[in-house]
C-alpha positions in Angstrom: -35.8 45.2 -0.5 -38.2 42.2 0.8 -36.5 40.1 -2.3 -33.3 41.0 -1.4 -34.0 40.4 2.4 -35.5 36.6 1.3 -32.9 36.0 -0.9 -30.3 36.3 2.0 -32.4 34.5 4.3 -32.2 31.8 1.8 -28.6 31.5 1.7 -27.9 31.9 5.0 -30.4 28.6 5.3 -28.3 26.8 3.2 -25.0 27.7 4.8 -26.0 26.3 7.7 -27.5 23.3 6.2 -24.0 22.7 4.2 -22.3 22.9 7.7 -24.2 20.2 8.9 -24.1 18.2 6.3 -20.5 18.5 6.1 -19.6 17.5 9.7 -22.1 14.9 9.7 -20.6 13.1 6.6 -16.7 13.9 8.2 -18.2 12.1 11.5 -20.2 9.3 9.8 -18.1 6.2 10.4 -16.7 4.0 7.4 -19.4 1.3 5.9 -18.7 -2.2 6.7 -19.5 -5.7 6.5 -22.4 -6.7 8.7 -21.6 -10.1 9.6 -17.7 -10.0 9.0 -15.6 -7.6 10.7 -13.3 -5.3 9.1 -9.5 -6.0 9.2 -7.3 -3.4 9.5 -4.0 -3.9 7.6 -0.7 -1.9 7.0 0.8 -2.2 3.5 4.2 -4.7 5.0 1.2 -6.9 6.1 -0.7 -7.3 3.2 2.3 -7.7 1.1 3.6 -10.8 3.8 -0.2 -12.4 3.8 0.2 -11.9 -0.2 4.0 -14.0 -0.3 2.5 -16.4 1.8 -0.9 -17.1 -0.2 -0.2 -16.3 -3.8 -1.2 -18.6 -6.4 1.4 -17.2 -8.4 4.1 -18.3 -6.4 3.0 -22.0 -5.1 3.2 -22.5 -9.1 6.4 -21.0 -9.7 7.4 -23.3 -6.4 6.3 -26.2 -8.3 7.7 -25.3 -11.4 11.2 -24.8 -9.5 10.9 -28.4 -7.7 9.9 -30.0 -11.2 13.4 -28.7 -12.5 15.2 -29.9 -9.9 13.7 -33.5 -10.5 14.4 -33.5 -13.9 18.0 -32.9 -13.0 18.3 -35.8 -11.0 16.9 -38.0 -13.8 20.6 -37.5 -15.5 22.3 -37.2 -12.7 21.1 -40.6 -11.2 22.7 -42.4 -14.2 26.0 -41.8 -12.5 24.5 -44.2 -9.6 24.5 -47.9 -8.9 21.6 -48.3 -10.5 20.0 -52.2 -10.5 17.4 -54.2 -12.1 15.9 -57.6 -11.3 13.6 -60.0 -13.6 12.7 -63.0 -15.1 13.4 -64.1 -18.8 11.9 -67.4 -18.7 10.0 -69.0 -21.2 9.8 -71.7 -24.0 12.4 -72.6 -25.8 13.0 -74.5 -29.4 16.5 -74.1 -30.9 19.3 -71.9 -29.2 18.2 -70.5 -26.1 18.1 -66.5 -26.0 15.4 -63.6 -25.1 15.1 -61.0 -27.7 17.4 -58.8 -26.0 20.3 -61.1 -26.4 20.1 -62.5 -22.8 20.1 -66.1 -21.9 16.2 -66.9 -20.7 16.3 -67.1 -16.8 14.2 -67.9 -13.9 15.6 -64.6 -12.3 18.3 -62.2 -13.1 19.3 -58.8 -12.2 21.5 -56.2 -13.5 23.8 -53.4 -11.7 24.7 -50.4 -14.0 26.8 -46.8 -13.2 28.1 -44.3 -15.1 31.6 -43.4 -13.8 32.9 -41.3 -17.2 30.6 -40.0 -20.0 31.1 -36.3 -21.1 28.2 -35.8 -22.9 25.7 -37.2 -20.3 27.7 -35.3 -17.5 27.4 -32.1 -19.6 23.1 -32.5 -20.2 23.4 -33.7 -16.2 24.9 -30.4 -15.1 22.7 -28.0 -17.9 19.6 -29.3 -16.0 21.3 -28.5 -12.5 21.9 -25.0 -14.0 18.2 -24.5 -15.7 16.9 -25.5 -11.9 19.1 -22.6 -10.6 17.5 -20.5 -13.1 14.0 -21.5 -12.2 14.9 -20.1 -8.7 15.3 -17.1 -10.2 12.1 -16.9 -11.7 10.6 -17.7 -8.4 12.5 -15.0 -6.8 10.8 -12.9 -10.1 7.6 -14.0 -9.2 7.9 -12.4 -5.7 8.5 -9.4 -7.2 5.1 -9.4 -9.4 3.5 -10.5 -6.0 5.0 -7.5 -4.2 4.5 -4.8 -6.9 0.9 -6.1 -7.9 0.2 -6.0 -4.1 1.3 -3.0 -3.1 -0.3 -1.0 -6.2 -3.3 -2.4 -5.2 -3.2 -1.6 -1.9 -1.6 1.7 -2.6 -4.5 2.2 -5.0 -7.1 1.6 -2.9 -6.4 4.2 -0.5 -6.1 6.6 -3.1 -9.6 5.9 -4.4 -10.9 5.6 -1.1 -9.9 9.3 -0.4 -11.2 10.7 -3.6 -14.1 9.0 -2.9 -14.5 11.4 0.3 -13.2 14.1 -2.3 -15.8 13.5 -4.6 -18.8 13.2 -1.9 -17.9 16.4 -0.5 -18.0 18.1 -4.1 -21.5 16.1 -5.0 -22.4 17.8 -1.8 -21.2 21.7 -3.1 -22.9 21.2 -6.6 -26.1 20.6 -4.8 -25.8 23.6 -3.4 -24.8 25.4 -6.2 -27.8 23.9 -8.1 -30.3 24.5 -5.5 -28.7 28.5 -5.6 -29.1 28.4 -9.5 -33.0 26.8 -9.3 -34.3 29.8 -6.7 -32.4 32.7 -8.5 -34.5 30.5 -12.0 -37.5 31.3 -10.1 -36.7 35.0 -9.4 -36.3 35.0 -13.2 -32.5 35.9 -12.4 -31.1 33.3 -14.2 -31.0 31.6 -17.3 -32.6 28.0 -17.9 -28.8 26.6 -19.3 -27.6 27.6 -16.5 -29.7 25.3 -14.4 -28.7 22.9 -17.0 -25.0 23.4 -16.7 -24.9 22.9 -13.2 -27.6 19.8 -13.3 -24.7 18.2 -15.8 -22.2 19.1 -13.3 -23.6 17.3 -10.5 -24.7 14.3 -13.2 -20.9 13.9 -14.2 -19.7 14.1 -10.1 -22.2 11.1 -10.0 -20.8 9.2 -12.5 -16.9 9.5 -11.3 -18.3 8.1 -8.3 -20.1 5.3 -9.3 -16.7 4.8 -11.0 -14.6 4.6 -8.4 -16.9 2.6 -6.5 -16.9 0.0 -9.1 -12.9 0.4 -8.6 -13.0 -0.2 -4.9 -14.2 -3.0 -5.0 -12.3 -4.6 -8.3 -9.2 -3.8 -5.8 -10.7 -5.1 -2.5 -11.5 -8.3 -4.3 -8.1 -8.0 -5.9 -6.8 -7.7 -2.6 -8.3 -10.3 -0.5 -7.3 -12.8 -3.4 -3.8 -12.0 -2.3 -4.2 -12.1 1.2 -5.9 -15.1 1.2 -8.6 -13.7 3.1 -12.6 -14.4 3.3 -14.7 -13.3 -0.1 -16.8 -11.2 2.4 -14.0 -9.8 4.7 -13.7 -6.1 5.2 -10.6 -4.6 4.3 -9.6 -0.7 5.9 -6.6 0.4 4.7 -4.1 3.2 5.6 -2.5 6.3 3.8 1.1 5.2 3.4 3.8 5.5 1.7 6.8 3.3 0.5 9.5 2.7 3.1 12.4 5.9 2.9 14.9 2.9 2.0 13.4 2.7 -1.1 14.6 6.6 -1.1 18.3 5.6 -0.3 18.3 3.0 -3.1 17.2 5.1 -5.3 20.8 7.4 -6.7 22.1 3.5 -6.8 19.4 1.2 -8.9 20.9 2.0 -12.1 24.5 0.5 -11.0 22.5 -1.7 -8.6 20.5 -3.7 -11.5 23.1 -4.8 -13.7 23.7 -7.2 -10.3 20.4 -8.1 -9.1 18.1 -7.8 -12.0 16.3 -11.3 -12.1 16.1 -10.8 -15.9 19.7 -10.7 -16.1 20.4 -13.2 -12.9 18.4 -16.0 -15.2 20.3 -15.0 -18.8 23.8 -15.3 -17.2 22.0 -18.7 -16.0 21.1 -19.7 -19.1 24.5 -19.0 -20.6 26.0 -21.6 -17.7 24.1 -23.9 -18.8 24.5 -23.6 -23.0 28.4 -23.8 -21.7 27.9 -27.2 -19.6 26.2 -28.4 -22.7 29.0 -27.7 -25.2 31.8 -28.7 -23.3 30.0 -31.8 -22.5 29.5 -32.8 -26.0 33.3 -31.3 -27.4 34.2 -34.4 -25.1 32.1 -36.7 -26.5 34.8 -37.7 -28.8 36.4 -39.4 -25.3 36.0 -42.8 -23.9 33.1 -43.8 -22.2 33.2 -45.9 -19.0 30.6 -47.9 -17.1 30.4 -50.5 -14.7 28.1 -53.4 -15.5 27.5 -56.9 -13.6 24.9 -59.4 -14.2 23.2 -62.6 -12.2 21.6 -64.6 -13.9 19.5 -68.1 -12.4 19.0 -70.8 -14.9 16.8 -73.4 -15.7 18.0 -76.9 -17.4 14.5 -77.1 -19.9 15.6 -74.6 -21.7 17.7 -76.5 -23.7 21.3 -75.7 -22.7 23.0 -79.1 -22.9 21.8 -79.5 -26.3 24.0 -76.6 -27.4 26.3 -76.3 -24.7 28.9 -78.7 -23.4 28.5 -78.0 -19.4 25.2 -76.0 -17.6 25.3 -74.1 -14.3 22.6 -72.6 -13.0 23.8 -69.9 -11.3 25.9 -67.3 -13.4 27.5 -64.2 -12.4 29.5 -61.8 -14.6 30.7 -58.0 -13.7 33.5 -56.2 -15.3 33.6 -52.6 -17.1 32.1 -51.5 -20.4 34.2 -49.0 -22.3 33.1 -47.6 -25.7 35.8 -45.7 -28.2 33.8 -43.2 -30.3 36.3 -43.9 -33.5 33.7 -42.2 -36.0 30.3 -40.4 -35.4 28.6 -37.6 -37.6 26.0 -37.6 -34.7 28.4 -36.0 -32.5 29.8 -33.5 -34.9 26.0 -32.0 -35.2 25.8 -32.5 -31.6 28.6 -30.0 -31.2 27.5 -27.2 -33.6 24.1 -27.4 -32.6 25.6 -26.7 -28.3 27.6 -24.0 -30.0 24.3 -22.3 -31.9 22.8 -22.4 -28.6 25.4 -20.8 -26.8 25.7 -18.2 -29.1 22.4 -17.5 -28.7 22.3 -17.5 -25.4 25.3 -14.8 -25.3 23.5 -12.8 -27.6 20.0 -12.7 -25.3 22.6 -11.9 -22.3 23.8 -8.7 -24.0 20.6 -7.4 -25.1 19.2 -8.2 -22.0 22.1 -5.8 -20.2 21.1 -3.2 -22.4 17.6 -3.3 -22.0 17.5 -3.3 -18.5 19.9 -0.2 -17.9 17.5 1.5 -20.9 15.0 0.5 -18.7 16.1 1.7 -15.5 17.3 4.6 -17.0 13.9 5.3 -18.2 12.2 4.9 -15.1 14.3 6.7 -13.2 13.6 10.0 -15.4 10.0 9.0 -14.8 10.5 8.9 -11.2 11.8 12.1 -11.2 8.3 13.6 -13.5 6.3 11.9 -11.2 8.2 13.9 -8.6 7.6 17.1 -10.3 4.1 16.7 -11.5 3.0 15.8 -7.7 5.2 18.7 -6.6 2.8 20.2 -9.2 -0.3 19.0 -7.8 0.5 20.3 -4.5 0.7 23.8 -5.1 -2.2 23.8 -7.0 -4.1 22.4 -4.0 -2.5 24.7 -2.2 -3.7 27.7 -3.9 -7.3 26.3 -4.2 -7.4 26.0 -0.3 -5.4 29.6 -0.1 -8.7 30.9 -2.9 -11.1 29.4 -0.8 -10.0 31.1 2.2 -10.2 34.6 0.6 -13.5 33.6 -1.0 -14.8 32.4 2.7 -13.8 35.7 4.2 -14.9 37.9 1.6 -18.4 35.5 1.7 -18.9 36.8 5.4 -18.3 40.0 4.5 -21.1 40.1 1.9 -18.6 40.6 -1.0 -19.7 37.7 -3.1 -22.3 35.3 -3.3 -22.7 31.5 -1.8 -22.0 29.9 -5.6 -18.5 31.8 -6.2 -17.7 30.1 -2.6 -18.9 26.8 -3.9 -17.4 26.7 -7.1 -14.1 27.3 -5.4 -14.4 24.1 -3.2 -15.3 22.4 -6.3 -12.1 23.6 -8.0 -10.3 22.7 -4.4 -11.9 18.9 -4.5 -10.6 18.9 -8.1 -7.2 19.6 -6.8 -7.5 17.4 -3.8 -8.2 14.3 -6.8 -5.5 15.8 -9.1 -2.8 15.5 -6.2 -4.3 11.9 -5.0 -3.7 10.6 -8.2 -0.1 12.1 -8.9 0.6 11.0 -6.1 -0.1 7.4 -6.1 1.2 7.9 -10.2 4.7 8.5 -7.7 4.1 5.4 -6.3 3.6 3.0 -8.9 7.0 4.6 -11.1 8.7 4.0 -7.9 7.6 0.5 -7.6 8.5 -0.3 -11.3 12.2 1.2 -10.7 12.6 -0.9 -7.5 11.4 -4.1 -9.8 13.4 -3.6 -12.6 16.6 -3.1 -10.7 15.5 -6.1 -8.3 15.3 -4.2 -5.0 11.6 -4.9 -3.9 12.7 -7.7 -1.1 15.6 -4.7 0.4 13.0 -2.5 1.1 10.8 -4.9 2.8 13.1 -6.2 4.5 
């Protein structure tokens, strides 16, 4: 009877205890920064910060401004373009430069395009290629958003099973401490210790784990962001905006329009057709304007091979070219057509891959509906379990492990439904990518 008497006394002790400990660690504020306060942001703020700082996107900004200077290379042939110089030099025998030119003191030369098929064709597959390098910057938003919002998603999520997981270290100390005084009263076995010292070794681990994963994703996040290397970051349990809900029956129709995969292969098809009709017409006339000034010097010669000499000379007319035979143009055509055809083909299997892939990840959605769906009843049932096991506990029906064990198997749930959960999440984002709907919910 004493035992018994001691034995209660003993669990009663660490009831108590594990009350305390439990509100304390529920009331302990959040660990921060010393010297840098913590910034609180929402998940449309940290993806904004994250369009307006990624590295990703300044370079696909470059890249689209490089394309649209190389189109102007082309296109300024079809300008006035002029030249100005000097050709003068020493002359023995008929005056000329190796170019053909009479050898001047100055001279300068206007040139424009007004009709050449084949160079208006390249001119207007670069214009087209720079469209299409917007739409790889509008694709590289999309990886910003997604990558961003995981992240952030994440974090929350691993913050909260962090709290899961220190709650549970905290119930298999108790359980162990139970196990070690019932060792001592010789009423249980050393492997039992053992299991539940392995228990609370394996609870350690997962958290050292996740800590590690915090802050892989904090760093992650203030990279984004843009903000300090040592700035705090709290986040907030969200969820994505209920548009992305709406769009959702519509994404699969919805893609084969706004997919940036697709948006940039129907570009790329423009652009092999610009090319090919360009160079079908380069069996046409070419026209250019041309004039030339030229200023003269008499020691070059001139009047001993020419009957008069003028010093200043002025010529300007048009310079038309007749293709009337040119094996250089026939393998310029096939090889436009070959690319075009290529180009066509890409298109189409790009159409079917992205409704496969929406297709896909719209039945995965709809799992990782189910499984969290799942996961919530099970938590459910382990809160419902330790209720009855609570109330059966104050009754003296079973002991203080059973109870513990079942708040184990309840944090188990809670980490189970926190990462279904965010698995929702992360199919949802993928779906909204693929059909190119990410800036529609954020808007």
């Amino acid at each position: 009877m004493v035992r018994v008497c001691r034995h209660a006394l003993g669990i009663t002790a660490v009831v108590v205890m594990a009350g305390f400990s439990v509100r304390a660690q529920e009331q302990a504020p959040p660990p921060q920064t010393q010297n840098q306060p913590a910034i609180a942001l929402t998940l449309r703020r940290a993806i904004e910060l994250a369009l307006q700082n990624s590295k990703e996107i300044q370079v696909a900004k470059l890249q689209a401004s490089l394309a649209n200077r190389a189109a102007l290379i082309t296109k300024s042939q079809f300008l006035p373009n002029i030249y100005a110089g000097s050709g003068a030099g020493y002359t023995y025998g008929i005056p000329e430069t190796p170019g053909g030119r009479a050898p001047s003191l100055f001279d300068a030369t206007y040139t424009e395009q007004v009709f050449n098929a084949p160079l208006r064709g390249q001119g207007k597959e670069l214009e087209e290629q720079a469209k299409s390098q917007k739409i790889l910057l509008d694709d590289a938003r999309n990886r910003v958003i997604v990558g961003t919002a995981a992240a952030y998603l994440q974090l929350g999520m691993v913050r909260h099973s962090l709290e899961v997981l220190r709650k549970e270290q905290d119930s298999a100390e108790q359980i162990l401490g139970v196990t070690q005084e019932r060792q001592k009263e010789n009423l249980e076995l050393p492997v039992n210790v053992t299991k539940d010292q392995l228990m609370r070794a394996r609870i350690a681990q997962r958290i050292l784990q996740l800590e590690g994963r915090e802050d892989e994703l904090e760093v992650f996040l203030r990279s984004q962001t843009g903000l300090a290397s040592e700035t705090a970051i709290e986040v907030t349990p969200e969820d994505l905006p209920g548009a992305a809900e709406q769009e959702g029956a519509d994404l699969v129709a919805m893609a084969l329009q706004s997919s940036p995969s697709l948006r940039a292969a129907e570009s790329d098809v423009r652009a092999k057709e610009f090319r090919l009709k360009g160079e079908k017409r380069a069996y046409y006339p070419t026209l250019q304007l041309v004039a030339v000034y030229s200023r003269l010097a008499n020691f070059n010669n001139y009047l001993d091979f020419f009957k008069k000499f003028q010093s200043n000379n002025f010529n300007a007319g048009v310079q038309i070219q007749l293709p009337l035979f040119s094996a250089q143009t026939r393998a310029n055509i096939a090889l436009a057509q070959v690319n075009l055809d290529v180009a066509k083909a890409t298109l189409m299997d790009k159409k079917n891959q992205v409704s496969a892939d929406v297709r896909q990840k719209t039945r995965a959605l709809r799992e990782r509906d189910a499984a969290k769906e799942v996961s919530r009843l099970e938590l459910q049932l382990a809160q419902q379990n330790v209720s009855v096991l609570q109330s059966q506990f104050q009754e003296g029906k079973v002991n203080l492990r059973e109870v513990e064990r079942a708040r184990l198997e309840e944090n188990e749930k809670w980490m189970a439904y926190l990462d279904a959960n965010f698995q929702r999440q992360q199919a949802q984002l993928d779906l909204l990518k693929t059909a190119g709907q990410l800036d529609k919910v954020w808007q």
